[in-house]
C-alpha positions in Angstrom: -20.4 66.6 -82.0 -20.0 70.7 -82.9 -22.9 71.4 -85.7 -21.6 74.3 -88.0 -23.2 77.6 -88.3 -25.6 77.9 -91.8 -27.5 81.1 -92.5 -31.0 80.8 -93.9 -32.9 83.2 -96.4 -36.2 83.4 -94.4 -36.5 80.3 -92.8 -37.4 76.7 -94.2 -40.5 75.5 -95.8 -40.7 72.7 -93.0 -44.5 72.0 -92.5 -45.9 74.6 -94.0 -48.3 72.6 -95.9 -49.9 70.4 -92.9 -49.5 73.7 -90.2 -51.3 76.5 -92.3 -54.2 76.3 -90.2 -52.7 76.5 -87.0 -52.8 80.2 -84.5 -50.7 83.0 -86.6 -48.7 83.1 -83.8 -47.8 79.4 -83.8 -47.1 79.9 -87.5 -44.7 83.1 -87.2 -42.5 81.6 -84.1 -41.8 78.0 -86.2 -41.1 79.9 -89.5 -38.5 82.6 -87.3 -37.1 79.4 -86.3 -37.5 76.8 -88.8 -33.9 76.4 -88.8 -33.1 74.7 -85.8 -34.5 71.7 -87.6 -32.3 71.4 -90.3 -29.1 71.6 -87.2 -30.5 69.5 -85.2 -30.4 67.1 -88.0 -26.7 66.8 -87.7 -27.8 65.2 -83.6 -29.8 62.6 -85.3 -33.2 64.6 -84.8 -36.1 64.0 -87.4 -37.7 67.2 -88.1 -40.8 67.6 -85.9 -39.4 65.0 -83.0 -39.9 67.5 -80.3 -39.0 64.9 -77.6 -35.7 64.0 -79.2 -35.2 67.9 -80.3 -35.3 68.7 -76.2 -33.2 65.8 -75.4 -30.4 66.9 -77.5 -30.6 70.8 -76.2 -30.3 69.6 -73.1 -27.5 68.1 -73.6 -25.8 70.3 -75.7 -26.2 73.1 -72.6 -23.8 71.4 -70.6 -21.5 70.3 -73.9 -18.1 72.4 -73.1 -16.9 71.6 -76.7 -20.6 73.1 -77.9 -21.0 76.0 -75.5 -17.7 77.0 -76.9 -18.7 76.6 -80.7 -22.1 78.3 -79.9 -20.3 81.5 -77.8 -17.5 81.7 -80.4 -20.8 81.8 -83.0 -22.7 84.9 -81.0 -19.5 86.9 -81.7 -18.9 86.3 -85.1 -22.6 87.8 -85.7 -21.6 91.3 -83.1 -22.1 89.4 -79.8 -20.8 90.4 -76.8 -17.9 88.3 -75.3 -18.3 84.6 -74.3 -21.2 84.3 -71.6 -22.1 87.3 -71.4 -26.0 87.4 -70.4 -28.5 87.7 -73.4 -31.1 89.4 -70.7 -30.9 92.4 -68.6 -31.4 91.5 -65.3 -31.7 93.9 -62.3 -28.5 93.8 -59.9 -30.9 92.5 -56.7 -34.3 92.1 -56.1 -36.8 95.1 -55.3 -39.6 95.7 -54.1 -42.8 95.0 -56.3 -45.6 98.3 -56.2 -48.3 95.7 -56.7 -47.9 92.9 -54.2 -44.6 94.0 -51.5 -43.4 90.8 -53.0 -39.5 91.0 -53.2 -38.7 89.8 -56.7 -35.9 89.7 -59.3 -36.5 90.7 -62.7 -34.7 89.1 -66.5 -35.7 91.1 -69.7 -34.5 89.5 -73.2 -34.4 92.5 -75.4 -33.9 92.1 -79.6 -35.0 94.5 -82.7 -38.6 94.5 -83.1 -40.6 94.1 -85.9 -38.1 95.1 -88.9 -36.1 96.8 -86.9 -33.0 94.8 -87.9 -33.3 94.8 -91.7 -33.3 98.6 -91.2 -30.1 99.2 -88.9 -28.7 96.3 -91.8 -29.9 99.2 -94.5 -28.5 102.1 -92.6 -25.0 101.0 -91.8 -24.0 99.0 -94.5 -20.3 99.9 -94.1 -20.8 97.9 -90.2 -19.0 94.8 -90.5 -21.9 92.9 -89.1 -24.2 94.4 -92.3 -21.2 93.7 -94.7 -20.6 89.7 -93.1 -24.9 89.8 -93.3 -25.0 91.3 -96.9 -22.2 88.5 -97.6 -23.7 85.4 -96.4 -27.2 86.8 -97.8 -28.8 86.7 -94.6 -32.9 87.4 -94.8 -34.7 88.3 -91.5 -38.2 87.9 -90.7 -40.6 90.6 -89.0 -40.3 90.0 -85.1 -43.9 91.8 -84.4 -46.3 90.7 -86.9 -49.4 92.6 -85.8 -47.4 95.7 -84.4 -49.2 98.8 -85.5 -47.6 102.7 -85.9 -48.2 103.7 -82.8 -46.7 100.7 -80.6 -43.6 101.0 -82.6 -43.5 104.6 -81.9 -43.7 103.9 -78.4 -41.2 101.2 -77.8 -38.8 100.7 -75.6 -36.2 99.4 -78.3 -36.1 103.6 -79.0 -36.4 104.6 -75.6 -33.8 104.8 -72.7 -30.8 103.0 -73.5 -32.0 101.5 -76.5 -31.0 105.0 -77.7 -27.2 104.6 -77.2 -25.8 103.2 -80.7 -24.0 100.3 -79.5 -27.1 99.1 -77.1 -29.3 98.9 -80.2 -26.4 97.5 -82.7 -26.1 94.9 -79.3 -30.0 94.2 -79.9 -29.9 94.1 -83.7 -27.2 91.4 -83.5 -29.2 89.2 -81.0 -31.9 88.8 -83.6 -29.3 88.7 -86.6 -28.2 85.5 -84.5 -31.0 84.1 -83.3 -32.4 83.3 -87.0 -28.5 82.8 -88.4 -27.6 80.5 -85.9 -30.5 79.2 -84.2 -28.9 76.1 -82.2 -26.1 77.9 -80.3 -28.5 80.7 -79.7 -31.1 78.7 -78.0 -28.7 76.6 -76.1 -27.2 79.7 -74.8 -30.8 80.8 -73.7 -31.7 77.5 -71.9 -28.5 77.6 -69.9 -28.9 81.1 -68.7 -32.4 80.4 -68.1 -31.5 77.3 -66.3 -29.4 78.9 -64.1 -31.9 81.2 -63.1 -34.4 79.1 -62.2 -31.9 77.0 -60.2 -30.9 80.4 -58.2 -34.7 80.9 -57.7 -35.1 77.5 -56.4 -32.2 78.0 -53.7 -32.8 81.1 -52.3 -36.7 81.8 -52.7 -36.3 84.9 -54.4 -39.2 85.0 -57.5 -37.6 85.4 -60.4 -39.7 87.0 -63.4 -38.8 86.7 -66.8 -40.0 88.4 -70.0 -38.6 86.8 -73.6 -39.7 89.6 -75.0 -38.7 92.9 -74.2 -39.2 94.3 -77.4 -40.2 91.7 -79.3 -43.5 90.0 -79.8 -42.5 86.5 -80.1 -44.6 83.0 -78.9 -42.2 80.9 -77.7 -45.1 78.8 -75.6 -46.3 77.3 -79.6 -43.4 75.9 -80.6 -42.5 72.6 -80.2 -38.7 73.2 -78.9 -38.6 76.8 -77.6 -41.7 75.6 -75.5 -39.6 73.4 -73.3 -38.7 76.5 -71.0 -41.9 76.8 -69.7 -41.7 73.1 -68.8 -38.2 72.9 -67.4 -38.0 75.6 -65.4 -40.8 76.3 -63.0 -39.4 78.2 -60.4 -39.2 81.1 -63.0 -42.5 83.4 -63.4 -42.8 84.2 -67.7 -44.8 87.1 -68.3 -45.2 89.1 -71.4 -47.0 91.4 -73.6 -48.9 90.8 -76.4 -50.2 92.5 -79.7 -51.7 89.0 -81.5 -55.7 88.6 -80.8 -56.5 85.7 -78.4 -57.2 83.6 -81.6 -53.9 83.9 -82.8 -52.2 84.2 -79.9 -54.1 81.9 -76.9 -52.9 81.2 -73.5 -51.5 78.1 -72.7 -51.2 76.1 -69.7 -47.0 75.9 -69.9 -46.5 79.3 -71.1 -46.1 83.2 -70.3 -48.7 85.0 -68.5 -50.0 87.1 -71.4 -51.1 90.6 -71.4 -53.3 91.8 -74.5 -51.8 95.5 -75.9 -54.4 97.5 -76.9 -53.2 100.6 -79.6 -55.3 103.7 -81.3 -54.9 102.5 -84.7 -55.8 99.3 -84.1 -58.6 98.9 -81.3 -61.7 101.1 -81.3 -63.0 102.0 -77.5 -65.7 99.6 -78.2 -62.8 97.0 -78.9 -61.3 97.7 -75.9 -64.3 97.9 -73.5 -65.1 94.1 -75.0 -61.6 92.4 -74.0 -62.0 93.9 -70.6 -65.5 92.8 -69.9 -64.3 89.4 -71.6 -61.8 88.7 -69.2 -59.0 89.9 -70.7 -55.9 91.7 -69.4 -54.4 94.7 -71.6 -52.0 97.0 -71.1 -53.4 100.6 -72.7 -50.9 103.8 -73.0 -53.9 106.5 -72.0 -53.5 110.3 -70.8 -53.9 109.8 -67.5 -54.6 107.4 -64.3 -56.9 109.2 -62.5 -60.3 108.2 -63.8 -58.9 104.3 -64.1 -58.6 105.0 -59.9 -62.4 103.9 -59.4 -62.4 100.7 -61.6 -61.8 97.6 -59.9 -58.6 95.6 -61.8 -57.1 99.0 -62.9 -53.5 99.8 -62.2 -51.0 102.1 -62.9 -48.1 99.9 -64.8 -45.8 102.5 -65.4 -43.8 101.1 -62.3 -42.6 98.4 -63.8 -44.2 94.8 -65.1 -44.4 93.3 -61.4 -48.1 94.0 -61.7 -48.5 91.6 -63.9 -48.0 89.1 -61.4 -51.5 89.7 -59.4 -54.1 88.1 -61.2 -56.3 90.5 -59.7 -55.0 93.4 -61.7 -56.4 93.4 -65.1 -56.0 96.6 -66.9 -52.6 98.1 -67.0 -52.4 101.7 -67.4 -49.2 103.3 -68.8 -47.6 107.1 -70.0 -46.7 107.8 -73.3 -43.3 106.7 -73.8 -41.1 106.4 -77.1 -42.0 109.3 -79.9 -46.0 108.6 -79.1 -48.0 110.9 -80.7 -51.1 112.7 -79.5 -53.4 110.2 -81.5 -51.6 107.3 -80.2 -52.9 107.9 -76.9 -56.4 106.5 -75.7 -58.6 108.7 -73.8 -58.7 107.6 -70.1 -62.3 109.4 -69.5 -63.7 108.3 -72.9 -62.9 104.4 -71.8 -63.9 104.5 -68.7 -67.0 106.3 -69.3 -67.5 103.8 -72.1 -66.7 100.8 -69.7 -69.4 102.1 -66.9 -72.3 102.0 -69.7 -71.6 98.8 -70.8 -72.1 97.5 -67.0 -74.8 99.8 -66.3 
């Protein structure tokens, strides 16, 4: 059985009354998704059967009569061609700067925060904005607690997320993702899948971040959470902006890493996350006077770092269109971070 493509005008209502006190970040991932429900109803799923919700995804990744439907979907909304990857991955391994470790690397990038409704607003003549404006398509914000300065920095406008189609390739994974949610997470499971199956046979380590330029939980919700579960040969990492009380770690989940900004987080803010146990990633001016504090680590090799449980403050460069006030003070926290042990 093929479920059609429907388009939803931000998300469904499901649960919102019995689920308003749960973590924001629980919240935001279930209403970005909320329409998964409604096509997994056409399965026989009742909305909120998680089990029955895996079972059927599952399935559906090895369906050749879905996998078609769900690839001929991705390209009606500006996809790529049929199974094309949906994360960058690195053509071999290499050599991790924090461990020696030899390690392969998956990044799932999308349009962060409102990224999307804005490329939408700036090309409306593209014939994905025109088949979007058609089908009245709403999107939600992908980085709820993104602040100024993170979105100045991020990657979606640095490197290649500078060439025009890379970003239009980016703004149509997210169109798709909330458009079309089923094929889109089917397609996700069986790429993952196979990744963690290569993993398994060769030995390589295999890290994966959902969330290149997104800020998404995909560990709190009921069916997206199943990738943690299913493939543990894979090593999830990501970074963060929610607080630890919208946003906490979970045992089947991403290894997360707290993003500390300017215009959001005082020095006094950040001293207290690193003294509570904390890891956060922090753009400063420099490495040097991190060099004497135990945990510290320049990051701005790559997210392999991550992967040490010893290293607990990242330090990265400016990236991105960053501007002087976006960038913390390396003496100024350290000094700050010696008092508070003194």
């Amino acid at each position: 059985m093929t479920s059609t493509t429907s388009v939803t005008l931000k998300g469904t209502n499901w649960g919102r009354s019995r689920r308003h006190n749960l973590p924001k970040a629980q919240r935001d991932i279930e209403q970005q998704f909320a329409m998964i429900w409604d096509q997994l109803a056409a399965y026989g799923v009742r909305a909120g059967d998680a089990d029955a919700a895996r079972a059927v995804i599952r399935r559906l990744a090895d369906d050749p009569e879905f996998m078609t439907h769900a690839y001929a979907s991705r390209r009606s909304w500006g996809g790529p061609l049929p199974k094309a990857p949906v994360f960058t991955t690195g053509a071999g391994s290499k050599k991790t700067a924090a461990t020696g470790e030899r390690i392969k690397e998956s990044i799932m990038y999308g349009a962060p925060a409102n990224e999307a409704a804005a490329w939408l607003e700036l090309n409306p003549a593209d014939p994905l904005a025109i088949k979007c404006a058609c089908a009245g398509v709403g999107l939600r914000n992908r980085c709820t607690f993104s602040t100024r300065g993170c979105r100045a920095a991020c990657l979606y406008t640095s490197g290649h997320g500078t060439v025009p189609k890379t970003m239009k390739g980016r703004v149509a994974r997210t169109i798709f993702s909330q458009v079309d949610t089923l094929s889109w997470f089917v397609i996700v499971y069986r790429q993952l899948r196979a990744k963690n199956r290569t993993a398994t046979r060769t030995g390589v380590p295999h890290m994966v971040r959902m969330c290149g330029t997104e800020d998404l939980a995909y560990e709190l919700h009921p069916i997206t959470s199943m990738i943690f579960e299913d493939f543990s040969s894979l090593r999830f990492d990501d970074y963060t902006k929610y607080p630890a009380q919208e946003r906490p770690h979970m045992v089947f989940g991403p290894t997360l890493v707290r993003s500390v900004w300017t215009d959001r987080d005082s020095v006094d803010v950040v001293v207290a996350l690193i003294l509570s146990g904390e890891r956060i990633s922090i753009v400063c001016d420099s490495f040097e006077p991190w060099a004497s504090v135990p945990g510290a680590i320049d990051a701005t090799t790559g997210d392999d770092w991550i992967d040490d449980p010893s290293n607990r403050v990242g330090v990265l460069e400016p990236l991105g269109d960053c501007l002087p006030a976006d960038v913390y003070s390396s003496a100024e926290i350290v000094a700050a971070l010696v008092a508070a042990l003194a």
